[in-house]
C-alpha positions in Angstrom: 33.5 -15.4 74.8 36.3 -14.6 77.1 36.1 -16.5 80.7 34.6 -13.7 83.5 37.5 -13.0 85.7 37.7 -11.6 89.5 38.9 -8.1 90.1 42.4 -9.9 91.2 42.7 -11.5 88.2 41.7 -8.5 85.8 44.7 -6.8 87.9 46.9 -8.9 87.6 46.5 -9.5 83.6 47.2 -5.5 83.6 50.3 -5.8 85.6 51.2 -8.3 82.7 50.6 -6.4 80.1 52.3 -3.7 81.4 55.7 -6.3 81.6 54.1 -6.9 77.4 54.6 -3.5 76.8 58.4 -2.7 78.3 58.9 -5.9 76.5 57.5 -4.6 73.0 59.4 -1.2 73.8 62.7 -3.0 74.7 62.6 -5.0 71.6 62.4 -1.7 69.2 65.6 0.2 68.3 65.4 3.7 69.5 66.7 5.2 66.1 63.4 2.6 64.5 60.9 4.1 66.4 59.6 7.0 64.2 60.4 4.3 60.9 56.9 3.7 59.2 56.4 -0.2 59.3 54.8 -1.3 62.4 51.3 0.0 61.4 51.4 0.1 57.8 53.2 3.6 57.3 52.6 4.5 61.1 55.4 4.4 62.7 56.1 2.7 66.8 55.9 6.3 67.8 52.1 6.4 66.3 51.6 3.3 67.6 51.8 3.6 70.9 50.5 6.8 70.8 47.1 5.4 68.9 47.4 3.1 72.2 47.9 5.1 74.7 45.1 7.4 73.4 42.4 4.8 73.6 43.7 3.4 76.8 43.1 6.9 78.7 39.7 6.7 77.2 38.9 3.4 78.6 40.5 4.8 82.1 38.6 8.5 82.5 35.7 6.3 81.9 36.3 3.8 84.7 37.6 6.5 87.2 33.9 8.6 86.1 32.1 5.4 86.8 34.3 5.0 90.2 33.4 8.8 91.7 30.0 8.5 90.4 30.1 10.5 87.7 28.8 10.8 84.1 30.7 9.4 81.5 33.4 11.9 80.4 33.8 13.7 77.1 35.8 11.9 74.8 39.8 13.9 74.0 38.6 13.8 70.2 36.7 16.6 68.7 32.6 16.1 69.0 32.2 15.6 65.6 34.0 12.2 65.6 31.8 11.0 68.4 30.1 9.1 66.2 32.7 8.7 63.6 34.4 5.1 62.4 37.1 4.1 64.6 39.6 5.0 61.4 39.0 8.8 61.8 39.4 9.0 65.0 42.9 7.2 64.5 44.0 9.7 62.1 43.0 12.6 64.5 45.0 10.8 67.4 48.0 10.8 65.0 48.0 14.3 63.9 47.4 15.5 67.0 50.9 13.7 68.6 53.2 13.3 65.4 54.8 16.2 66.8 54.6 14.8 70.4 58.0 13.9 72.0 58.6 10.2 71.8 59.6 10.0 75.2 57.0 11.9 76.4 54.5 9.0 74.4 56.2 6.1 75.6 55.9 7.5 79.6 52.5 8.3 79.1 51.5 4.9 78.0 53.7 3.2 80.6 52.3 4.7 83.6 49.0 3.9 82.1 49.0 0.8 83.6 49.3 1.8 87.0 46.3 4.1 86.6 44.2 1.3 84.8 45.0 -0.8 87.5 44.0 1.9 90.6 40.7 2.3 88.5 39.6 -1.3 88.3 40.3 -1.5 92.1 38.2 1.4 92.7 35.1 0.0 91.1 32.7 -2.2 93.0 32.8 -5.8 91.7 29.3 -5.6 91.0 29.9 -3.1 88.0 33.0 -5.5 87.1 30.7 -8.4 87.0 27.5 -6.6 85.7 27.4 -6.4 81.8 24.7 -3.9 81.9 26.5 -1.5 84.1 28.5 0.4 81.3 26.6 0.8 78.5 29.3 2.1 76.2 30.9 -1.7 76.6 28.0 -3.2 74.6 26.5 -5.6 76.8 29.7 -6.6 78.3 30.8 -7.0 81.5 34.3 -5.7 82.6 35.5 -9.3 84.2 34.5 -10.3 80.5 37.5 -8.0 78.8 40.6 -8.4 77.3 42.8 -5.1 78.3 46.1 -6.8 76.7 44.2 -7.3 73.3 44.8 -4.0 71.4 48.9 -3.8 72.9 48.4 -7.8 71.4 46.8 -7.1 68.1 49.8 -4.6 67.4 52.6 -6.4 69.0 51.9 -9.1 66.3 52.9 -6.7 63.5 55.3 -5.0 65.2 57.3 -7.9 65.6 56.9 -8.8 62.1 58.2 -5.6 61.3 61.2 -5.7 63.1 61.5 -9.4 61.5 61.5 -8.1 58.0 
């Protein structure tokens, strides 16, 4: 189980991860980034757009919980609500393999101010409280690991890039 950390510190793990990500992006050759590899035969471009997908996910909901407000609809269609986390994946990527890359990598960049503004804006109650969100599964936010997905990839991106 991952150690319960303040608001401060669930900040400032974002601010680092955002420094992960130019990192990642830095260390990919701009003509590589639509070369299948990093994700099996996704490409970095589908990469980061799979990430940047399920970030803004993660953030609506926060910024709902902020104002008040019910949890939003998800971006993908209703009937993969309930779907396995593979077909939503293939949605995300048809829906942005035409997407400009630059376009991709902004979005997901700036993501990590607006994750940071919505942690601030919740009380630290609902941070602390593992009951508060129910679509975290019993888990409080001070409890979570927001550099883990850009981590899991990073891992085989860099092996790609290796290779």
């Amino acid at each position: 189980m991952t150690m319960a950390k303040t608001k401060a510190e669930l900040i400032a793990d974002v601010r680092a991860g955002r420094t992960a990500w130019r990192d990642l992006v830095a260390a990919v050759p701009r003509e590589r980034m639509d070369e299948p590899g990093p994700m099996g035969d996704w490409s970095f471009h589908d990469m980061a757009s799979h990430l940047g997908a399920w970030r803004l996910r993660a953030i609506e909901r926060f910024e709902a919980v902020a104002r008040g407000e019910a949890d939003p609809p998800s971006p993908w269609p209703a009937e993969l609500e309930d779907a396995d986390d593979d077909a939503v994946n293939e949605w995300i990527r048809d829906r942005d393999r035409t997407r400009p890359l630059d376009e991709i990598l902004a979005a997901y960049d700036a993501m990590w101010d607006r994750l940071a503004a919505a942690l601030e804006a919740l009380p630290d109650a609902t941070i602390a409280d593992p009951d508060a969100l129910p679509w975290m599964d019993g888990n409080a936010i001070a409890e979570s690991d927001f550099l883990g997905h850009l981590d899991e990839h990073a891992v085989s991106v860099r092996a790609w890039l290796e290779a």
